[in-house]
C-alpha positions as CSV (number, residue, x, y, z in Angstrom):
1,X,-13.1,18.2,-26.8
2,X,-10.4,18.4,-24.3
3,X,-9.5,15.2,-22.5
4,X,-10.4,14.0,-18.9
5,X,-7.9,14.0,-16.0
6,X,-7.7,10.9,-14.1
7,X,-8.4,11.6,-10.3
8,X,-6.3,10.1,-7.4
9,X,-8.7,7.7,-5.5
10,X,-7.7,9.0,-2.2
11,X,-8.7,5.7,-0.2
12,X,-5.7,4.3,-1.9
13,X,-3.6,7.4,-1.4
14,X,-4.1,7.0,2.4
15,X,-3.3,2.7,2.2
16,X,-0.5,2.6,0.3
17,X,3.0,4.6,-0.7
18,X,4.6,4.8,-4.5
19,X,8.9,4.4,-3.9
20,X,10.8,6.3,-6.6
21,X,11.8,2.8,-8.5
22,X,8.3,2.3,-8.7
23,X,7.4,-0.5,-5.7
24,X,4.2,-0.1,-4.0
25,X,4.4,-0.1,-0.3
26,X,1.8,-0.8,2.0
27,X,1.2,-1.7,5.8
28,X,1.1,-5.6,6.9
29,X,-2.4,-6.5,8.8
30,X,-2.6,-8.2,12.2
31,X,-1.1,-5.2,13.8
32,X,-4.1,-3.6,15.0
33,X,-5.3,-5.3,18.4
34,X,-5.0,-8.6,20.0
35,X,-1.1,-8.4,20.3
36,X,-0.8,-9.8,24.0
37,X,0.0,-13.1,22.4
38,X,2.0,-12.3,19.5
39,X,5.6,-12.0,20.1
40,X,7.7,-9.2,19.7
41,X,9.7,-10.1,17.0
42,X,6.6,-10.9,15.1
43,X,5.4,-7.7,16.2
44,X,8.6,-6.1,14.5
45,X,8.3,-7.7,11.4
46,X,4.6,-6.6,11.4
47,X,5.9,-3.1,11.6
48,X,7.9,-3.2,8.2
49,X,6.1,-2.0,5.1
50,X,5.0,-4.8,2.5
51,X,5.7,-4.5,-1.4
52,X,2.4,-5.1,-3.4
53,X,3.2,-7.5,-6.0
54,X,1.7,-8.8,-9.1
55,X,-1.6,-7.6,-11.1
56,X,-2.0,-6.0,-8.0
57,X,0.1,-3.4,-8.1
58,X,-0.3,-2.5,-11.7
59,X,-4.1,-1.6,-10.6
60,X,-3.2,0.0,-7.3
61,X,-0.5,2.3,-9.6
62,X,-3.1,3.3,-11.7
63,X,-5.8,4.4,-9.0
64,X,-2.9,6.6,-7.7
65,X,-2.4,8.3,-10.8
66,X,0.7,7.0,-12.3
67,X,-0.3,4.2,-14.4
């Protein structure tokens, strides 16, 4: 019997980005609304992508297929 193909989970395809050395990239939160008060260098350090780190990332590798 022929073996099964993993499938991408696509909700994690959509959240987070795989960088060629491996990391796992993903957006920061409290970027959405309520951003009158925040400042703006918070705001630009909100902007930049996150690395996922830990047991975390092992898991999140392995719903997109490359674990």
């Amino acid at each position: 019997m022929a073996k099964s193909k993993q499938k991408t989970r696509k909700a994690a395809l959509k959240r987070f980005k795989l960088t060629k050395t491996g990391k796992v990239l993903h957006r920061s939160q409290r970027l959405r609304h309520l951003r009158g008060h925040k400042s703006k260098s918070q705001i630009r350090r909100l902007k930049r992508m996150k690395t996922v780190s830990g047991t975390m990332r092992r898991k999140i590798k392995r719903m997109l297929g490359k674990g």
